[in-house]
C-alpha positions in Angstrom: 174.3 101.9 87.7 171.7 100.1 86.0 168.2 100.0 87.2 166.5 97.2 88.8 162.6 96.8 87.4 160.5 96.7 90.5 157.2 94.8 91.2 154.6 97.0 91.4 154.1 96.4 95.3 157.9 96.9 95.2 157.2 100.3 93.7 154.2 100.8 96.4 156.1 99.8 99.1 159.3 101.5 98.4 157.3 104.7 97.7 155.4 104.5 101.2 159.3 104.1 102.9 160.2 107.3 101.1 157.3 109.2 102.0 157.1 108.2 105.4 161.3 108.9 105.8 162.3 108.4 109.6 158.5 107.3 110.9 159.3 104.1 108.4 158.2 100.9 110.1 155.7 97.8 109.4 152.5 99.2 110.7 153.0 103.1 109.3 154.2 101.8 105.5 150.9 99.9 105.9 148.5 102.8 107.4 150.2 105.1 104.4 149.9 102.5 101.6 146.3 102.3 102.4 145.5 105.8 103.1 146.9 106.5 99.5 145.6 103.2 97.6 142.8 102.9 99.5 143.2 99.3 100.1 144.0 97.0 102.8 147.5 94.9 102.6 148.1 92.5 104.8 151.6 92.9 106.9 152.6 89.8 104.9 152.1 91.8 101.9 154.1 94.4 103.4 157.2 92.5 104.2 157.5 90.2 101.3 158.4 93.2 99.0 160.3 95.2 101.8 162.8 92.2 102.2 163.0 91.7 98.4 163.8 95.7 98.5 166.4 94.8 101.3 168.1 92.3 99.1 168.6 94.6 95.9 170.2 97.3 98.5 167.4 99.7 97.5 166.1 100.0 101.4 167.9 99.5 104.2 166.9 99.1 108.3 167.9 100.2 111.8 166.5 99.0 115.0 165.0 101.6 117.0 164.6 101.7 120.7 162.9 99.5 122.8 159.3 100.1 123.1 157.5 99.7 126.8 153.7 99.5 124.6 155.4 96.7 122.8 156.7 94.5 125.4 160.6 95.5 125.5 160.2 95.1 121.2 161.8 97.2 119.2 160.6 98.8 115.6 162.8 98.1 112.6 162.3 101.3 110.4 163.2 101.2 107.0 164.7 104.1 104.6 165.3 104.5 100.9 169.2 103.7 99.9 170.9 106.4 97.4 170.8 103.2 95.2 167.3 103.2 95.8 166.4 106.9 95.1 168.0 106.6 91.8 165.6 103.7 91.4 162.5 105.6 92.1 163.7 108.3 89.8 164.4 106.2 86.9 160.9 104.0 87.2 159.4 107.6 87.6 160.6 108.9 84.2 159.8 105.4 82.8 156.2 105.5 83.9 155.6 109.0 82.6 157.7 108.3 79.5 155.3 104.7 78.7 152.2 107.0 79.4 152.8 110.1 77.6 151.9 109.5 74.0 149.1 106.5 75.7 145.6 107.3 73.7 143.1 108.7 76.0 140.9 105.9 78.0 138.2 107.9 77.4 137.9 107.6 81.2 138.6 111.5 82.7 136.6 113.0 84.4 135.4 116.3 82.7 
């Protein structure tokens, strides 16, 4: 099994599905994305990387229930694949492998 490289909202996104595990839908991948980045995506910027995720088989989606607040809509939620958690594993190890002999920035705070 050969891992995919990710986009870093793909990384971002896919992380936020994984954290958020059965509660994973549009709005709440958004609120946690920004609640940990502290920046505002737009749902576009959402979706475009959760589909791409979809098509490499690294998240997958299940409609839930109809939802009276949302006029008879119902929430897609979104969780992590096997395929995909050995994806986040292996960009994990890659990250902390690329930055562990890095030079300091000179940037840490003290």
């Amino acid at each position: 099994m050969n891992m995919m490289l990710l986009s870093r909202a793909e990384e971002i996104v896919l992380l936020a599905v994984w954290q958020l595990q059965e509660n994973a839908y549009g709005v709440s991948i958004r609120e946690r994305i920004k609640g940990t980045t502290g920046q505002e995506w737009s749902i576009g910027a959402i979706y475009a990387p959760l589909h791409r995720l979809q098509n490499k088989g690294l998240v997958d989606s299940v409609e839930g229930e109809p939802v009276a607040e949302r006029g008879g809509r119902r929430k897609i939620f979104y969780r992590v694949t096997e395929e995909g958690k050995h994806d986040m594993a292996e960009s994990r190890r890659m990250h902390e492998s690329i930055w562990r002999d890095a030079p300091s920035l000179g940037l840490e705070k003290a």
